[in-house]
C-alpha positions as CSV (number, residue, x, y, z in Angstrom):
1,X,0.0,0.0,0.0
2,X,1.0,3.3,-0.8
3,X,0.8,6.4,1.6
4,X,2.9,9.2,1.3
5,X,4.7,11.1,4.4
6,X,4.2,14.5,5.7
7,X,6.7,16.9,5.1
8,X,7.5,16.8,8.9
9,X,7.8,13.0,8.8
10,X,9.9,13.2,5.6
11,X,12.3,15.9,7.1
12,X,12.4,13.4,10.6
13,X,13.6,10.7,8.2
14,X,16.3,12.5,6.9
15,X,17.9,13.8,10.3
16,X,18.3,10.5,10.8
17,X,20.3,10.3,14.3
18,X,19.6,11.6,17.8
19,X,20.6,11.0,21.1
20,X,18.4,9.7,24.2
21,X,19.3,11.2,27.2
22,X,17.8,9.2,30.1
23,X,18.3,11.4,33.6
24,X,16.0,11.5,36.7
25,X,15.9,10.9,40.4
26,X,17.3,6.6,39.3
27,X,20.2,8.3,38.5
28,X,21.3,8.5,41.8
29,X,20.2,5.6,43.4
30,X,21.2,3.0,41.2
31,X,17.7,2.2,39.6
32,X,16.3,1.2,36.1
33,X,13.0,1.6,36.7
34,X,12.1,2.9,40.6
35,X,8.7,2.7,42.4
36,X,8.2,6.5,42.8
37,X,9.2,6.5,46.1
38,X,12.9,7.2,45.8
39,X,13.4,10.7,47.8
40,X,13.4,13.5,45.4
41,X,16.0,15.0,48.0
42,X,18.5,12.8,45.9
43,X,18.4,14.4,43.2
44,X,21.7,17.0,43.4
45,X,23.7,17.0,40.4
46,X,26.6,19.0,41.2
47,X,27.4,20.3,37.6
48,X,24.7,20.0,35.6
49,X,25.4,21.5,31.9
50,X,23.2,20.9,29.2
51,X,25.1,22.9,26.7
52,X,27.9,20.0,27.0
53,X,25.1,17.5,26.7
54,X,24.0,19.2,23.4
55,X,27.6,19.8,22.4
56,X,28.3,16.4,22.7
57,X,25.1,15.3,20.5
58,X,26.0,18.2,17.8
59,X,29.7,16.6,17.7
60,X,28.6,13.1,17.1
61,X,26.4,14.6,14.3
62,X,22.9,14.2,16.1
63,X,20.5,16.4,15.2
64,X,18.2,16.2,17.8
65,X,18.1,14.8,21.7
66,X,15.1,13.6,23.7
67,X,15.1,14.0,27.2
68,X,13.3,11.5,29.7
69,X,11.5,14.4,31.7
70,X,9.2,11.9,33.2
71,X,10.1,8.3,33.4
72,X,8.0,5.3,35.0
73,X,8.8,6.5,38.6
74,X,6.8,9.6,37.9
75,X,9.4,12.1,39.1
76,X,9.1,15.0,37.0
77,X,12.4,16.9,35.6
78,X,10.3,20.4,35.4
79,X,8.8,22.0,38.3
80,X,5.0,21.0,37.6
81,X,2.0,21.9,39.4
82,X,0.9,18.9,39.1
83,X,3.2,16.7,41.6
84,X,5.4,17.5,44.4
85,X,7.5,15.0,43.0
86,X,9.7,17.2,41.3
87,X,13.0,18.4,40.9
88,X,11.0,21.7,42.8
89,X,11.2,19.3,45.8
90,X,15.1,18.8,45.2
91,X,18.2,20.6,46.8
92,X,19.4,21.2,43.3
93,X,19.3,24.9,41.9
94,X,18.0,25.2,45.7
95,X,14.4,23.6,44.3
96,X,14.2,26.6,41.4
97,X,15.7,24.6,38.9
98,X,14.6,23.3,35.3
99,X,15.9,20.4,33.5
100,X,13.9,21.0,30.9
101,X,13.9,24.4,30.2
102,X,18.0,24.3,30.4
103,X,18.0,21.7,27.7
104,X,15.6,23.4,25.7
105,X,17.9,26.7,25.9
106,X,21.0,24.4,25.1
107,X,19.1,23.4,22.2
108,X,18.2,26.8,20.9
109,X,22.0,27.5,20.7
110,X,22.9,24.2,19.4
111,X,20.2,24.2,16.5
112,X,19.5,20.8,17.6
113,X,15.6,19.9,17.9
114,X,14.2,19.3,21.7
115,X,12.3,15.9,21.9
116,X,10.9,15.0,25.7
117,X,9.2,11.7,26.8
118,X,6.6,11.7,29.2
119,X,6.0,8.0,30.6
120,X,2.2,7.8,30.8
121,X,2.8,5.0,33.2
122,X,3.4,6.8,36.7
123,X,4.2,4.9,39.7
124,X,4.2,7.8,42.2
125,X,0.7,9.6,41.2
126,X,-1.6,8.6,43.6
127,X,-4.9,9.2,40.9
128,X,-2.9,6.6,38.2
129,X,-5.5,3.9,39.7
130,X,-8.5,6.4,38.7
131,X,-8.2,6.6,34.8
132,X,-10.2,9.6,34.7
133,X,-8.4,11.7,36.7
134,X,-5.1,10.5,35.4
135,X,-6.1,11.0,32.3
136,X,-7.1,14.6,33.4
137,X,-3.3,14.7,35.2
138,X,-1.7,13.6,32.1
139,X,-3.4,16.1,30.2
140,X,-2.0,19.0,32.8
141,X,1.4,17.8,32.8
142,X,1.7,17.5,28.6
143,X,0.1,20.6,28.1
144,X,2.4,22.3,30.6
145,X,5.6,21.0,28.3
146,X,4.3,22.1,25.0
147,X,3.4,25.3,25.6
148,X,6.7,26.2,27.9
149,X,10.1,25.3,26.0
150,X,9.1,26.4,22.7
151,X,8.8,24.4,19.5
152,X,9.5,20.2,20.5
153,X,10.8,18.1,17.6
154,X,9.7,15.1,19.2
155,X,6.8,13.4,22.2
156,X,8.0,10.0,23.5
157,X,5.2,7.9,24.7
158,X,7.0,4.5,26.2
159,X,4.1,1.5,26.1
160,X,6.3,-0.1,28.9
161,X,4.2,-0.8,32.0
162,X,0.9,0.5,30.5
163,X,0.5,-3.1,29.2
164,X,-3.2,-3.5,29.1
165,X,-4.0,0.1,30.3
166,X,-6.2,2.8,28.0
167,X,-5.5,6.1,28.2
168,X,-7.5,9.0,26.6
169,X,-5.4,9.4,23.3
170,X,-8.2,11.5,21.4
171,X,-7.4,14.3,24.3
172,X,-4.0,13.4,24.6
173,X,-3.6,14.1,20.9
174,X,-5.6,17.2,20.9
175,X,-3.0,18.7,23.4
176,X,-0.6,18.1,20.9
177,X,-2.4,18.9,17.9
178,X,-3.0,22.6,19.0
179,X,0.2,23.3,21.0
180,X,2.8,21.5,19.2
181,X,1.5,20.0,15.9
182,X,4.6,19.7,13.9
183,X,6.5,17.5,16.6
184,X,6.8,13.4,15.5
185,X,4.4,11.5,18.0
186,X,6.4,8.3,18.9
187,X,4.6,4.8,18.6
188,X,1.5,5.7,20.6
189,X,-2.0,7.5,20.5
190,X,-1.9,9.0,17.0
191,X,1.9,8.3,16.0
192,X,3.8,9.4,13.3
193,X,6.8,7.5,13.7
194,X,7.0,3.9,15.2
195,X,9.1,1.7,17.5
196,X,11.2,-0.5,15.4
197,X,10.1,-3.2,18.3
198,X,13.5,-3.7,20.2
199,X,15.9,-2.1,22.2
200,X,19.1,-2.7,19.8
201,X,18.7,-0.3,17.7
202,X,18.4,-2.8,15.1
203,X,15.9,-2.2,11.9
204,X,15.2,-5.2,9.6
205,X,15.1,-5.9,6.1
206,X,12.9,-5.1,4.5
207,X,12.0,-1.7,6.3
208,X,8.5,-1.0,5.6
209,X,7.1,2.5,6.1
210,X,3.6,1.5,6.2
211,X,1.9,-0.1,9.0
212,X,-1.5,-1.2,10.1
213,X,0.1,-1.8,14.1
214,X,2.9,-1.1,16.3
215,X,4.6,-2.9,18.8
216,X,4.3,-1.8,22.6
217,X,7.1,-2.6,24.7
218,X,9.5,-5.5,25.3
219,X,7.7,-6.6,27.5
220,X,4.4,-7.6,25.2
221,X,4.6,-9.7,22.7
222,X,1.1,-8.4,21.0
223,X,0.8,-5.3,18.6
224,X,-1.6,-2.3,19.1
225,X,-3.5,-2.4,15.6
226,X,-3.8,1.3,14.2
227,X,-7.4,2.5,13.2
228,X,-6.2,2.5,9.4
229,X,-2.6,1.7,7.8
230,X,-0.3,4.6,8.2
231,X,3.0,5.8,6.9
232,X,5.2,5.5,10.1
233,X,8.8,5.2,10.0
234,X,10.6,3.5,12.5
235,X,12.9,4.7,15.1
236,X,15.8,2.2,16.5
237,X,16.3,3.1,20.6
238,X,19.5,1.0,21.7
239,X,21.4,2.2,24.9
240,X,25.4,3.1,24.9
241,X,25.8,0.3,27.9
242,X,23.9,-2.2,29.2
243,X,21.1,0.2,31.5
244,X,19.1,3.0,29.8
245,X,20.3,5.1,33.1
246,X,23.9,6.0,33.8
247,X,25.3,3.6,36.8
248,X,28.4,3.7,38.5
249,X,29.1,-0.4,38.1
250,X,28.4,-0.8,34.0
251,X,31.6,0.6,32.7
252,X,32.5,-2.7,31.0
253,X,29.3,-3.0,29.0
254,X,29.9,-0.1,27.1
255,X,29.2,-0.7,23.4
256,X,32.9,-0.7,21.3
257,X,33.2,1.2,18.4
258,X,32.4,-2.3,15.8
259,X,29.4,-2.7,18.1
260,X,28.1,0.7,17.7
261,X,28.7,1.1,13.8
262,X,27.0,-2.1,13.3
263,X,24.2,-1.1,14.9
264,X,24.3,2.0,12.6
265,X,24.9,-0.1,9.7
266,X,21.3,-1.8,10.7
267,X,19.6,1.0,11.2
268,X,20.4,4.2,9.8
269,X,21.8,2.1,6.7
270,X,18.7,0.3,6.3
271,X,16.5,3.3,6.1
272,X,15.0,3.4,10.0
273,X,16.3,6.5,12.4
274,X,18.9,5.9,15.4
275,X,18.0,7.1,18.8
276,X,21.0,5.9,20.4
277,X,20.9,6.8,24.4
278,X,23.7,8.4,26.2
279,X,22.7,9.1,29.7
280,X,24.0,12.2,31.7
281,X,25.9,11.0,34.8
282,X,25.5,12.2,38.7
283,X,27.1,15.5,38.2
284,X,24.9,16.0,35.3
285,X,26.9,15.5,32.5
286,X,27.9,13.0,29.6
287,X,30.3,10.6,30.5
288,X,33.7,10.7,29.6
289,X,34.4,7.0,28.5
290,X,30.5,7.5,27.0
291,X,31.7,10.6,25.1
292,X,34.6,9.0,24.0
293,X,33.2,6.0,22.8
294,X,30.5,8.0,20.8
295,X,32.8,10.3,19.3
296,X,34.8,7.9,18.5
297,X,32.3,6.0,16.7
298,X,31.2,8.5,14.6
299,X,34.4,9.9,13.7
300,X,34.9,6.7,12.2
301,X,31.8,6.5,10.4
302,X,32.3,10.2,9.4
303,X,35.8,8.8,7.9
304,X,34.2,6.2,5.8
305,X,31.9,8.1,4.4
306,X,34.0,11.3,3.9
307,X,34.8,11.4,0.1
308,X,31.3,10.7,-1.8
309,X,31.4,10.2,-5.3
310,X,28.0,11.2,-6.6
311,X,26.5,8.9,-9.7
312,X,24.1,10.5,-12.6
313,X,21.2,8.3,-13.1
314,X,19.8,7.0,-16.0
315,X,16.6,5.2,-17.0
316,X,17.3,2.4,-19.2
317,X,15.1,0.6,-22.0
318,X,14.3,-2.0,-19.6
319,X,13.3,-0.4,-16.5
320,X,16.7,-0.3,-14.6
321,X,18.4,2.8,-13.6
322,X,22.2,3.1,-14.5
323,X,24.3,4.5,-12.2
324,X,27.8,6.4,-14.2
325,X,30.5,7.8,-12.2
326,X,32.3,11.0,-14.1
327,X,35.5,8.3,-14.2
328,X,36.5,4.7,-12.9
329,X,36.5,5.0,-9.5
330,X,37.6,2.5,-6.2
331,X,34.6,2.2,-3.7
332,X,33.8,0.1,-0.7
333,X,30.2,1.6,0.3
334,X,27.1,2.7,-1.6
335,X,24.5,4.6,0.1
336,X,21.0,4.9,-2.8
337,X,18.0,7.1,-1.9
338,X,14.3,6.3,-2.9
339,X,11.9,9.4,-3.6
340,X,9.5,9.4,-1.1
341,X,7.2,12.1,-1.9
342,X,4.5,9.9,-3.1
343,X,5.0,6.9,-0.7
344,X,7.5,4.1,-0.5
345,X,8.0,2.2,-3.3
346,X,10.8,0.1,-4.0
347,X,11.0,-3.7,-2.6
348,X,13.8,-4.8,-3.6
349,X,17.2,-4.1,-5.0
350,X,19.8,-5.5,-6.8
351,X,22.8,-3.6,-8.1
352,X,25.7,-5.4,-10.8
353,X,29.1,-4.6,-11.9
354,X,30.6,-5.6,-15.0
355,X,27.2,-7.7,-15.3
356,X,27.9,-9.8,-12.3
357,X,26.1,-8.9,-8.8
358,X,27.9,-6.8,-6.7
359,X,25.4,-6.3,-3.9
360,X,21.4,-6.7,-3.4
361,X,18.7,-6.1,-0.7
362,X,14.9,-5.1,0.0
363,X,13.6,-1.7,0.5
364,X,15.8,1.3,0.2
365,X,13.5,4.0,1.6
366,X,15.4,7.6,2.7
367,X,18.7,5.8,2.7
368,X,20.6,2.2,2.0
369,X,24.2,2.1,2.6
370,X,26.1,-1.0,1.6
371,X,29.2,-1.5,2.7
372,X,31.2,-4.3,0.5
373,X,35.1,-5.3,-0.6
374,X,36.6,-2.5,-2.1
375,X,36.1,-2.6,-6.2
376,X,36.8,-0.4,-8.9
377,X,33.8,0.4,-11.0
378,X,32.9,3.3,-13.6
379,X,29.2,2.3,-14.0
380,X,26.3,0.5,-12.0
381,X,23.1,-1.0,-13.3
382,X,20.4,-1.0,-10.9
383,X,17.3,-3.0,-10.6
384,X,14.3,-2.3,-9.1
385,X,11.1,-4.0,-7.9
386,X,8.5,-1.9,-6.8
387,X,5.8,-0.4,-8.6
388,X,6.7,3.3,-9.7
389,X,9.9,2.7,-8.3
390,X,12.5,5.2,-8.8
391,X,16.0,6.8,-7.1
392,X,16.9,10.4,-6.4
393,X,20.4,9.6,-6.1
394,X,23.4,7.0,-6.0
395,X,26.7,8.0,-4.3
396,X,30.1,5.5,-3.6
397,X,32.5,6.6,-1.1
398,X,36.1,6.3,-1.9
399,X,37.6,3.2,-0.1
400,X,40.3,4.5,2.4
């Protein structure tokens, strides 16, 4: 089925990369996922900086970050009126402080876009037992962080412990329509992009666009089915080590740098977007050996993919697109792009040189990079199966 995206959605799909930052009140207590009766008090990061946090995510080449402002445990990174359970009720910033409206600020001077995830699971609010007056809660607590920090790039809505649970998405969705309707809605309510339905940050083959369900949380095996099928590209969440938080006993599950390019490789090279976290630590900022590692990473896939040598496409007699480079030229990668403006259309791939295969695949969607033996080539024949199937463009990168 064809649906074509939104220009918001298509514009999602080309940044691509951001960076999860998960932060809260388990932070400092050595907790994944807390009861909501950890004491706020706890929370006292004694350097907090969201400009290096943004830094840090506009160095790797992110382009936008999403901040866990509330997680299961219900404590709330902004001081809400709806909960005493709040960094308000913290020693930090002597209870005046913001999380959120730092990061947004960082953001601002950054140019990276501002994505926040509000669990609607809450294991502190005493009315989550009452669905109507959660839902009303909920309702007070969104509409308080799209109409405070500016334009959001992104709402996270984690299906993990509301397993079973209905919430009142037609309001929930009408908060966001009229206060921030350009942000992506992740996987729940009325989404526009989905969970690629695992937490490393792996896509498959072929990655379909259009859906008719999504997936709710690792922890259910069952799929929410959508009201109709909908154009919903998929977003790959993987942490940088082992917990989602940052922990003071994990070091030695951090990701090396052939983990974390192979999890780019099967994500952001099959055509889904990378949310890869990288939590802020108890002083409030990244990690070195987490910094490190990410820069690292990227600086290497920066280096492979530094010197692109852009194709001009051809259709020939029979359908296929040729691919000619200006000269013979020595690759080891090829990254193709589908147009999507009318819908996804190509479902399957196979690309020759010389006449004999040189690489093949499924969909190609907003991007496909291959990565293969080095090989010299001058021209590429493409085939396509899909109907209406067409490229916008074909580039190598030179092999180093």
């Amino acid at each position: 089925m064809t649906i074509a995206p939104t220009p918001q959605q298509l514009a999602w799909q080309q940044d691509g990369f951001g960076l999860f930052l998960h932060f809260g009140v388990n932070t400092f207590n050595g907790e994944e996922w807390s009861d909501g009766t950890l004491d706020p008090a706890t929370f006292d990061p004694t350097g907090l900086d969201a400009s290096q946090w943004t830094e840090t995510a506009r160095a790797a080449g992110a382009k936008y970050v999403v901040l866990t402002a509330k997680h299961h445990d219900g404590f709330c990174l902004w001081p809400t009126a709806t909960t005493t359970y709040s960094v308000a009720s913290s020693p930090w910033r002597e209870g005046r402080g913001d999380v959120v409206a730092e990061l947004a600020e960082a953001c601002r001077g950054a140019g990276l876009g501002l994505g926040l995830y509000l669990s609607p699971w809450d294991r502190n609010a005493d009315c989550y037992d009452d669905p109507a007056a959660y839902d009303d809660f909920y309702l007070r607590q969104l509409t308080e962080l799209c109409t405070r920090y500016g334009p959001l790039y992104e709402l996270w809505f984690d299906g993990a412990g509301s397993e079973g649970r209905t919430y009142d998405w037609d309001a929930i969705m009408a908060v966001v329509d009229q206060h921030q309707p350009d942000a992506m809605v992740f996987n729940m309510g009325r989404p526009t992009i989905r969970w690629a339905g695992n937490e490393d940050g792996l896509a498959e083959d072929p990655c379909r666009y259009v859906t008719e369900s999504t997936g709710i949380s690792v922890y259910d095996d069952g799929r929410e089915a959508l009201d109709t099928a909908r154009y919903l590209p998929p977003e790959c969440d993987v942490p940088i080590r082992a917990n989602w938080f940052w922990q003071p006993d994990d070091l030695d599950t951090l990701k090396s740098r052939d983990q974390l390019l192979d999890i780019w490789y099967r994500s952001v090279g099959l055509g889904a977007g990378l949310l890869l976290n990288v939590p802020p630590d108890r002083r409030g900022l990244i990690d070195p050996a987490d910094r490190d590692r990410l820069l690292d990473f990227t600086g290497e896939l920066a280096r492979r993919l530094a010197e692109p040598r852009t194709c001009a496409l051809s259709v020939l007699d029979e359908g296929d697109v040729l691919a000619r480079f200006p000269e013979p030229v020595r690759i080891d990668h090829l990254e193709l792009r589908e147009d999507l403006t009318a819908g996804q259309r190509v479902t399957h791939h196979q690309v020759l040189a010389d006449g004999e295969p040189l690489l093949s695949g499924h969909t190609v969607g907003v991007r496909r990079v291959h990565a293969f033996e080095p090989r010299t080539v001058r021209e590429l024949r493409i085939r396509l199966t899909g109907d209406g199937a067409t490229l916008t463009e074909a580039k190598g990168y030179a092999a180093t």
